[in-house]
C-alpha positions in Angstrom: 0.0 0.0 0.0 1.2 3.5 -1.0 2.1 6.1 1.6 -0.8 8.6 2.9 -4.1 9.0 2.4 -5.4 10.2 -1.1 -8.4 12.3 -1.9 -10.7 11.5 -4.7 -12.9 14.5 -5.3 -15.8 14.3 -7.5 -17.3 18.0 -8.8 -19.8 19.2 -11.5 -16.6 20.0 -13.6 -13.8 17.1 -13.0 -11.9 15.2 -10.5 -9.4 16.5 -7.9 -7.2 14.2 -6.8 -4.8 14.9 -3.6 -2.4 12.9 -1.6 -1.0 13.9 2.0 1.3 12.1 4.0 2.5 12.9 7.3 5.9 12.6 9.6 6.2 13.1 13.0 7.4 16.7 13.8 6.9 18.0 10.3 3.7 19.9 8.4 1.8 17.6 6.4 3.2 17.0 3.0 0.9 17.1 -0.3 2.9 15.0 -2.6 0.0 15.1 -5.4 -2.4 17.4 -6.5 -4.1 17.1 -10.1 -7.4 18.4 -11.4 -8.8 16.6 -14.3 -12.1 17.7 -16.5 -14.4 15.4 -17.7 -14.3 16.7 -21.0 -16.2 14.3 -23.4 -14.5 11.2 -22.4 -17.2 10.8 -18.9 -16.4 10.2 -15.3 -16.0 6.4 -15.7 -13.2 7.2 -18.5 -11.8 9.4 -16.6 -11.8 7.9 -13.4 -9.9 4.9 -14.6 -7.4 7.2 -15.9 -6.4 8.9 -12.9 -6.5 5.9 -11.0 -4.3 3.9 -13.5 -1.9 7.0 -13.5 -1.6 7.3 -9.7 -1.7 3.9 -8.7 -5.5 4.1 -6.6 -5.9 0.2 -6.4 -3.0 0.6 -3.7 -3.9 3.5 -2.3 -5.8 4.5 0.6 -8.5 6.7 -0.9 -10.8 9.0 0.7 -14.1 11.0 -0.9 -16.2 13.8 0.3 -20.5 13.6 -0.1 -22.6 16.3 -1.2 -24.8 18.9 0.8 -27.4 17.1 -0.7 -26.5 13.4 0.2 -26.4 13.3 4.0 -27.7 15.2 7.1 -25.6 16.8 10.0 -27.6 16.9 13.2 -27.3 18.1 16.5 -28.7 15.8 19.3 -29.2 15.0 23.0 -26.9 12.2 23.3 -29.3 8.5 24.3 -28.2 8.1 28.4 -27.7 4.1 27.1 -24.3 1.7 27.2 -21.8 2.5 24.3 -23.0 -0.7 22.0 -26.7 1.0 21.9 -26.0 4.5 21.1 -26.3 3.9 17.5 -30.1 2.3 17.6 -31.0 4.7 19.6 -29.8 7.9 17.8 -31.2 6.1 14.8 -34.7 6.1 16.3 -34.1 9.9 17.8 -33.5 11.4 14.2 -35.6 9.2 12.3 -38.5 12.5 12.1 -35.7 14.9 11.5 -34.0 13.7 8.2 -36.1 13.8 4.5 -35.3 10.2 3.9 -36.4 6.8 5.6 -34.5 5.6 8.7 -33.7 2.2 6.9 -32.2 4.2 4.2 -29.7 6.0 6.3 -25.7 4.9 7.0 -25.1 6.6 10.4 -22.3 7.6 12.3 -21.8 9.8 15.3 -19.6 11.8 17.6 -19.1 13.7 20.6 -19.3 17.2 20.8 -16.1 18.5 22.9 -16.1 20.8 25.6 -17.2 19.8 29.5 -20.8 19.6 29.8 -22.4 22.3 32.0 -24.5 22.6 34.9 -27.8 20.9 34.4 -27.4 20.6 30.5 -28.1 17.2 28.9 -24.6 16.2 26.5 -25.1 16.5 23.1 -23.5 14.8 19.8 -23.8 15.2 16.4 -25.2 12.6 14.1 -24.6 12.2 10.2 -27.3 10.6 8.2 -26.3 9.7 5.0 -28.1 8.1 2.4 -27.1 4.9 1.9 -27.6 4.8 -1.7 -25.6 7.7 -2.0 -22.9 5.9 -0.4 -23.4 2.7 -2.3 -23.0 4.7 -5.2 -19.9 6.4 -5.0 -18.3 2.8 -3.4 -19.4 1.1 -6.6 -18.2 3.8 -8.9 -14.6 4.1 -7.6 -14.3 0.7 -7.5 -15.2 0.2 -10.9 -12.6 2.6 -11.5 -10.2 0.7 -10.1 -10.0 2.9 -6.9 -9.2 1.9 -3.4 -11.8 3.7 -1.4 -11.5 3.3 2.6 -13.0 6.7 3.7 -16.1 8.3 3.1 -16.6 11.8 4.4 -18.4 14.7 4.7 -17.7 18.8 4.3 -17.9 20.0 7.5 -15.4 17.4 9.0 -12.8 17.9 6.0 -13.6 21.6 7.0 -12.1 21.2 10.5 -9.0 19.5 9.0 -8.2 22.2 7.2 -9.0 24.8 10.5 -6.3 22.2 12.4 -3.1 23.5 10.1 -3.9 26.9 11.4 -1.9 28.3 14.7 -4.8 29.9 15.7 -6.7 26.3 16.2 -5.0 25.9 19.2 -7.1 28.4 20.6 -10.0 28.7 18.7 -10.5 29.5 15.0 -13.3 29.7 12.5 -13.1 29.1 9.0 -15.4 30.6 5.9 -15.5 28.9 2.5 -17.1 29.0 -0.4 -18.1 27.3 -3.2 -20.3 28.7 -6.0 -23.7 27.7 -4.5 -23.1 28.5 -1.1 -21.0 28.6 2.0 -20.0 27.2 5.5 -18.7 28.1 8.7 -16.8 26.0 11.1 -15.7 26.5 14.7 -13.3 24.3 15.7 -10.7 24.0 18.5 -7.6 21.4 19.0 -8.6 20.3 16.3 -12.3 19.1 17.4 -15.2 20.5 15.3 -17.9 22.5 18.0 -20.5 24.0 15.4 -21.4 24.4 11.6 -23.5 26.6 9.9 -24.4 26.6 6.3 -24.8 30.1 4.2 -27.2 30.0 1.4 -25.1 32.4 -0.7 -21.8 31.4 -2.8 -19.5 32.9 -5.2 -21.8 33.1 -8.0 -24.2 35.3 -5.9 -21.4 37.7 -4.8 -20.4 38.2 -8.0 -23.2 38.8 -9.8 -25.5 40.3 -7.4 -26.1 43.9 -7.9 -25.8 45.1 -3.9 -22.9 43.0 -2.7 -23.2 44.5 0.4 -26.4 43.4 1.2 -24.7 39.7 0.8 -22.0 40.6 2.7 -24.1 41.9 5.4 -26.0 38.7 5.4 -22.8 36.6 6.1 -21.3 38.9 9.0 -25.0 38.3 10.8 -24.4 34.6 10.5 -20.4 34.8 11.3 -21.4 36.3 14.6 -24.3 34.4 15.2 -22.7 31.3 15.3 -19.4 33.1 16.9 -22.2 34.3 20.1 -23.3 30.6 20.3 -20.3 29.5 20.7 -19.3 31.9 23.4 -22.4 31.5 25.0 -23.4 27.7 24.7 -19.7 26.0 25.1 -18.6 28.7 27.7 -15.7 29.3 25.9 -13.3 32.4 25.3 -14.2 34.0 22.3 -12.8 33.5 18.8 -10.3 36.3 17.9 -9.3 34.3 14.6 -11.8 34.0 11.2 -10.2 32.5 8.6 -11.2 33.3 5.2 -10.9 30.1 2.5 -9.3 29.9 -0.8 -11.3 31.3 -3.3 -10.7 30.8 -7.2 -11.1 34.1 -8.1 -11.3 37.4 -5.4 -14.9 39.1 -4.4 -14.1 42.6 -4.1 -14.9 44.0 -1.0 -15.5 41.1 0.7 -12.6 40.5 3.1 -12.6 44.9 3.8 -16.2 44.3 4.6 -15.4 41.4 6.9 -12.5 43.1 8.8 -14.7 46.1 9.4 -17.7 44.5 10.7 -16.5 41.5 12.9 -14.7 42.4 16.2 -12.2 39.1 15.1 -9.7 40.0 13.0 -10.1 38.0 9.9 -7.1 36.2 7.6 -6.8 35.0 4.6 -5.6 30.8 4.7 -2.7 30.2 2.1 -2.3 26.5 2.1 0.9 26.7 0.5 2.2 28.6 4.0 0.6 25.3 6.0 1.9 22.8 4.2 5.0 21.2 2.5 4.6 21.3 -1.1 6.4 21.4 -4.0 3.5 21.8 -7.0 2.6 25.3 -8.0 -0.3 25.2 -5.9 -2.3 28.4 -7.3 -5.2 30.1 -5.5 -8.1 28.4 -7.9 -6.4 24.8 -7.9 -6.8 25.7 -3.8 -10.1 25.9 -3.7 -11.3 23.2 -6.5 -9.5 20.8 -4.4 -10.4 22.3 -1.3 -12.6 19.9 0.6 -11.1 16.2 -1.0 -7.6 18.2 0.8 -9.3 18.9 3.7 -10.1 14.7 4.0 -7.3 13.3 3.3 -5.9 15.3 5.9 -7.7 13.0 8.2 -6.4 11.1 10.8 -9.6 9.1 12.6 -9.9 5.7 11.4 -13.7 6.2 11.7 -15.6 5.9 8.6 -19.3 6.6 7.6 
């Protein structure tokens, strides 16, 4: 088996394809990064391709699901033995996802911080459809493709927040893609909330009254910065990190820095990581999310 973990990234557009590997005491290395288009050939084409030309039958591959594919919850956590959580948070989401129970693949964790004074713990739970997942393991493996992880966006997300300083006390991390955006908060490198944006880069950029976008995402940044203060009793975030982005929104980052009381950065992988390819703002973010999982280090897997 090859070294590291390898990203398969399927997008409207193409394939991204990332490897990491890691040594003790150094940043994470990205030893690949490739973006291939469908073109006319077809995913199955070129999915065979990539995986003959790097080797994926002896690789330990990893793939990210779609919004639209799975479900990220928030839930009391069952008060039942370890080898029963899982029926139970089965039946205690079962009204709150848009798909059968029996249709769901389901995994869970803890949310970090110590639990306060009279508050039940909570976890989260991800519901994914298990068709979804059937499908993507029968279409790399068809490829030729050695897929051991399957993950989601919000989790490759706080991967990504880890190879930031700032995690170690706190940081949270805006992306976008063109149909919308997200917003981690994560800490030592444990995820404490998401939140989802209903506006991406197409919006911003075409939108006549950016401002009135812009204004929308500060309301949500500190929303879920307050909750966090307030829920997790934790000290405040003083660190938003702003994603990769293939192409700039002007105004966007001035906006930010003006009307959040965190300062706000911009996160230049190429400054977190060892590599050697000429890793270019666009090729950044295409491959964002398929880098931020096979940055993962959990052997858990949906």
């Amino acid at each position: 088996m090859l070294p590291g973990l390898t990203g398969v990234g399927l997008q409207s557009d193409g394939v991204c394809v990332v490897r990491v590997e890691r040594a003790t005491g150094r940043p994470p290395a990205l030893t690949l990064v490739d973006f291939r288009p469908w073109g006319d050939q077809g995913q199955e084409k070129v999915l065979e391709r990539v995986a003959h030309d790097y080797d994926l039958g002896r690789s330990r591959c990893t793939t990210v699901l779609d919004a639209n594919e799975y479900s990220l919850l928030l839930t009391e956590a069952p008060d039942v033995p370890p080898d029963e959580l899982r029926a139970a948070i089965r039946w205690r989401i079962k009204d709150l996802i848009d798909f059968h129970i029996n249709d769901a693949t389901l995994d869970v964790f803890d949310l970090p911080g110590e639990k306060a004074a009279g508050r039940a713990r909570s976890m989260y739970a991800v519901a994914a459809r298990s068709s979804a997942i059937q499908k993507r393991a029968d279409m790399m493996s068809a490829a030729g493709i050695n897929l051991d992880v399957i993950d989601i966006p919000e989790m490759a997300q706080r991967n990504l927040a880890a190879l930031l300083p700032e995690d170690a006390r706190g940081v949270a991390l805006l992306s976008f893609t063109s149909g919308g955006g997200l917003i981690t908060i994560s800490k030592q490198s444990e995820i404490y909330l998401s939140r989802n944006i209903d506006i991406g880069l197409e919006m911003m950029t075409s939108f006549q009254d950016a401002n009135e976008l812009f204004d929308r995402i500060v309301l949500e940044m500190q929303r879920s910065l307050d909750y966090y203060d307030s829920h997790f009793r934790q000290a405040p975030i003083t660190t938003i990190a702003l994603a990769p982005m293939p192409r700039e929104v002007p105004g966007l980052l001035d906006y930010l820095k003006a009307n959040l009381s965190a300062s706000v950065i911009t996160m230049d992988l190429t400054k977190l990581l060892e590599c050697e390819a000429d890793l270019k703002p666009e090729l950044q973010s295409a491959c964002l999310n398929v880098l931020g999982a096979a940055l993962r280090q959990e052997e858990r897997a949906l």
